[in-house]
KOLMI-211272 format. One line per 8 residues: number of its first residue (from 1); their letters; for each residue x, y, z of N, C-alpha, C. Coordinates in steps of 0.001 Angstrom, whole numbers, padded with zeros to 6 digits. Example, Ala and Ser with C-alpha at 12.3 -4.5 7.8 and 13.67 -1.06 7.14 Angstrom:
residues 2
1) AS) 013190:-005690:007800:012300:-004500:007800:013200:-003300:007800  012850:-002250:007080:013670:-001060:007140:012900:000030:007870
***
This chain:
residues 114
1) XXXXXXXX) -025512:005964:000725:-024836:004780:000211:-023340:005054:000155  -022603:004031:000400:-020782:004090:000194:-020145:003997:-001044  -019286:004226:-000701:-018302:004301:-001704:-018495:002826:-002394  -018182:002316:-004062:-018119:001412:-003895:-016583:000552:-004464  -016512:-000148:-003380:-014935:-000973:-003709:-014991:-002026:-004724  -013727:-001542:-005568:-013461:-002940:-006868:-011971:-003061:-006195  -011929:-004068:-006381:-010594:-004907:-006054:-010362:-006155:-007272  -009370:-005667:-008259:-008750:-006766:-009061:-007439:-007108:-009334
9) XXXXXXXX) -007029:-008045:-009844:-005552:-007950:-009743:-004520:-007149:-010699  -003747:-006508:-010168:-002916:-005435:-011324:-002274:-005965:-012552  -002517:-005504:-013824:-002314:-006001:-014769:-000603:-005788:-014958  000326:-006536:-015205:001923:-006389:-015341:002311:-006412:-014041  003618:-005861:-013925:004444:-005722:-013072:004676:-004442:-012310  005031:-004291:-011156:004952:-003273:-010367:005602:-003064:-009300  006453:-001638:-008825:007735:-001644:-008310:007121:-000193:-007439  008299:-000276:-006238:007858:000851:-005623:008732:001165:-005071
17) XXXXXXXX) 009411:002780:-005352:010939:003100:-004908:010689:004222:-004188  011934:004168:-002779:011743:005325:-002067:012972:005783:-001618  013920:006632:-001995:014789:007080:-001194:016004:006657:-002346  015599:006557:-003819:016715:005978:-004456:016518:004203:-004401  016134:003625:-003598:016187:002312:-003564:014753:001748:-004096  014699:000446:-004667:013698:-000249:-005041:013082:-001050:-003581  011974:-000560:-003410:011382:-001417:-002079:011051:-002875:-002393  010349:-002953:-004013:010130:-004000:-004059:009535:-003960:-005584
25) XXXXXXXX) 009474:-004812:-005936:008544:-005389:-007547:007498:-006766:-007436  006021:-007023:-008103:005482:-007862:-007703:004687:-008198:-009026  004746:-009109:-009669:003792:-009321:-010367:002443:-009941:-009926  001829:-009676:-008778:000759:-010360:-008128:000111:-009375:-007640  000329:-008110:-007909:-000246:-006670:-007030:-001708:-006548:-007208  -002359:-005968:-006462:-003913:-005536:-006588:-004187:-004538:-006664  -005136:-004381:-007559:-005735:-002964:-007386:-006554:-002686:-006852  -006982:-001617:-005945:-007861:-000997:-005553:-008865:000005:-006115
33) XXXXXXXX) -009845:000362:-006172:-010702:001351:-006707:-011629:001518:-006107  -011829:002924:-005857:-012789:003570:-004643:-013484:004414:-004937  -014771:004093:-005386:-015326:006043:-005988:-014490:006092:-006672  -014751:007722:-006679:-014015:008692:-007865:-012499:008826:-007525  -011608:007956:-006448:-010671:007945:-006043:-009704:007603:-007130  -008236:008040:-007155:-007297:007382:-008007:-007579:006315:-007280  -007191:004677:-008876:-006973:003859:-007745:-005819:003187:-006951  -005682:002134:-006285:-004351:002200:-005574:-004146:000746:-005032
41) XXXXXXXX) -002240:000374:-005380:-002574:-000816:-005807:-000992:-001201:-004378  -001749:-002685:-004230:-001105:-003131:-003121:-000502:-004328:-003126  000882:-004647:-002474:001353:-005313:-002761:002059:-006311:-001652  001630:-007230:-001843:002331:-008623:-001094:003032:-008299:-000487  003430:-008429:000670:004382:-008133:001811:005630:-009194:001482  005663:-010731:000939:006594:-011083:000328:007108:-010627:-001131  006746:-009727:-001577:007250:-008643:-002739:007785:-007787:-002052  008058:-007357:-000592:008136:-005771:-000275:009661:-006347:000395
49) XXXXXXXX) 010765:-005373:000461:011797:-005469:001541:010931:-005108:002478  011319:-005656:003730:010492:-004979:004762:011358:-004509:005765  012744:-004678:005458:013814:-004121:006364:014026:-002700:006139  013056:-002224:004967:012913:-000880:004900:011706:-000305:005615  010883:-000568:006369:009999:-000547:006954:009908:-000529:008345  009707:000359:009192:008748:000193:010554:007594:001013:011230  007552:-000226:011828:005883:000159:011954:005606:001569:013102  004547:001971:012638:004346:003172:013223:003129:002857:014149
57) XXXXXXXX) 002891:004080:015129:001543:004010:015616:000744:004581:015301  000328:005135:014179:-000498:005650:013819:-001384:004629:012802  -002998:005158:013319:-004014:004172:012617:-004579:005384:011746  -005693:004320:011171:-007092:005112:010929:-007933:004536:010195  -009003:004715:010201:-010336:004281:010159:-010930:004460:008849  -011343:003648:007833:-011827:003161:006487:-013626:003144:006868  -014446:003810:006456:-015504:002714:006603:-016305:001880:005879  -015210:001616:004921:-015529:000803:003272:-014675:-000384:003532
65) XXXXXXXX) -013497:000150:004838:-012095:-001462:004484:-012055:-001745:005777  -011885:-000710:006517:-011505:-000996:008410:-010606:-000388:008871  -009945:-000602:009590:-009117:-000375:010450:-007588:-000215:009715  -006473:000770:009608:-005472:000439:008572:-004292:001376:009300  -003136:000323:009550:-001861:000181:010006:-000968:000646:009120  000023:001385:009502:001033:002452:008982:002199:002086:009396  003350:002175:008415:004509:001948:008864:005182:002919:007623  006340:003512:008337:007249:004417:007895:008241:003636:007104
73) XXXXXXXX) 008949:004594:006022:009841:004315:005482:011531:004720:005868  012358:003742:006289:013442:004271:006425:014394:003786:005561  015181:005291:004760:016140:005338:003962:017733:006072:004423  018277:005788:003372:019577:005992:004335:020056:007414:004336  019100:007964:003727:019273:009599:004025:018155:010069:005048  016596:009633:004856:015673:010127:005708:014790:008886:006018  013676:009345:006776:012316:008595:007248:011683:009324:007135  010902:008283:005543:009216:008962:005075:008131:008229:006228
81) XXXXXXXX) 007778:009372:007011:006823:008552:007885:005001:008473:007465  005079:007414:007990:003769:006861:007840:003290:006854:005907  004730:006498:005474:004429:006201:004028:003841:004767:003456  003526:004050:003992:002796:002848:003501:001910:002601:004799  000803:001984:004016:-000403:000973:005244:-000866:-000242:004803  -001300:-000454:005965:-001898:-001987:005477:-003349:-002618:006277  -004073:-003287:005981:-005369:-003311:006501:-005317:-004987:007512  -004695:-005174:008443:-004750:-006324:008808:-005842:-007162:009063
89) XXXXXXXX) -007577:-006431:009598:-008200:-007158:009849:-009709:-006273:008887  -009445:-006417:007637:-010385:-005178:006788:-011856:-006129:007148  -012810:-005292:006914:-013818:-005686:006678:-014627:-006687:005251  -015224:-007093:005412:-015427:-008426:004819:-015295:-008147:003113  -015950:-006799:002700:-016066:-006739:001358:-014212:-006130:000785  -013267:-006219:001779:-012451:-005599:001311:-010955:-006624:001658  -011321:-007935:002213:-010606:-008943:002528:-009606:-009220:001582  -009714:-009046:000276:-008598:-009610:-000340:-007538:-008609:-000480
97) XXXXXXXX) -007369:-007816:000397:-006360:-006453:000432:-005607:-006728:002344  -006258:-007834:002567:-005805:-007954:004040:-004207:-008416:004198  -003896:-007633:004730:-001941:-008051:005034:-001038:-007475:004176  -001550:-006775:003088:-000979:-006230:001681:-000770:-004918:002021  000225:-004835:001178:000756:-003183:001383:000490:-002268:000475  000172:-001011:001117:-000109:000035:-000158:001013:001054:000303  001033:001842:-000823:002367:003679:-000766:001797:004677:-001074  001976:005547:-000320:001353:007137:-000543:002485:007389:-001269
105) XXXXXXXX) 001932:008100:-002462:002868:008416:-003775:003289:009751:-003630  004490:009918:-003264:005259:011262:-003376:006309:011709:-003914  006809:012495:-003765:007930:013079:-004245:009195:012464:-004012  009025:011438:-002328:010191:010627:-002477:009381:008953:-002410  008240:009175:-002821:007590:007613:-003108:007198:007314:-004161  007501:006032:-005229:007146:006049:-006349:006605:004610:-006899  005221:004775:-007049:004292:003285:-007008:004275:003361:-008831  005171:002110:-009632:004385:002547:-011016:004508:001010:-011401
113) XX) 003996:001084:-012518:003999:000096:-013223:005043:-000578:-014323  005962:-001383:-013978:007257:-001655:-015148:007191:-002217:-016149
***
């Protein structure tokens, strides 16, 4: 049996900075929850600058969501690559995360809650 996916909407407000700069803030964000996974919360592509963003070629394969698209972060000192994804065509139980953006949380990525 799989993992099983909860998807609800994030409670408050929520911002995600990389490189010194604010990418974006959304009060409409979702959460994700996967198994025993932290969970991980995604956010509206009209919440996101996206002029900080391009897209990468690198995929990979969910078999709880689908198929999930990567795009790098560029800041005006570096490029965090392949620091955010997004699920354009997820599978059915994981649809309401389709087109939305998520951030791998690092040292120069910072997903929190304001």
């Amino acid at each position: 049996m799989g993992k099983k996916i909860t998807i609800r909407k994030a409670e408050g407000n929520w911002s995600v900075r990389a490189g010194g700069a604010v990418l974006g803030e959304s009060a409409n964000a979702l959460e994700l929850s996967e198994g025993d996974l932290a969970p991980v919360i995604y956010f509206p592509r009209e919440d996101i600058a996206m002029a900080f963003l391009d897209e990468s070629d690198h995929t990979t394969h969910c078999p709880h969501k689908g198929d999930a698209s990567y795009f790098s972060i560029v800041t005006k000192s570096t490029t965090i690559q392949n620091a955010a994804w997004s699920y354009e065509n997820p599978i059915e139980d994981a649809d309401r995360i389709k087109g939305l953006l998520a951030f791998a949380q690092s040292d120069l990525v910072t997903v929190e809650r304001i």
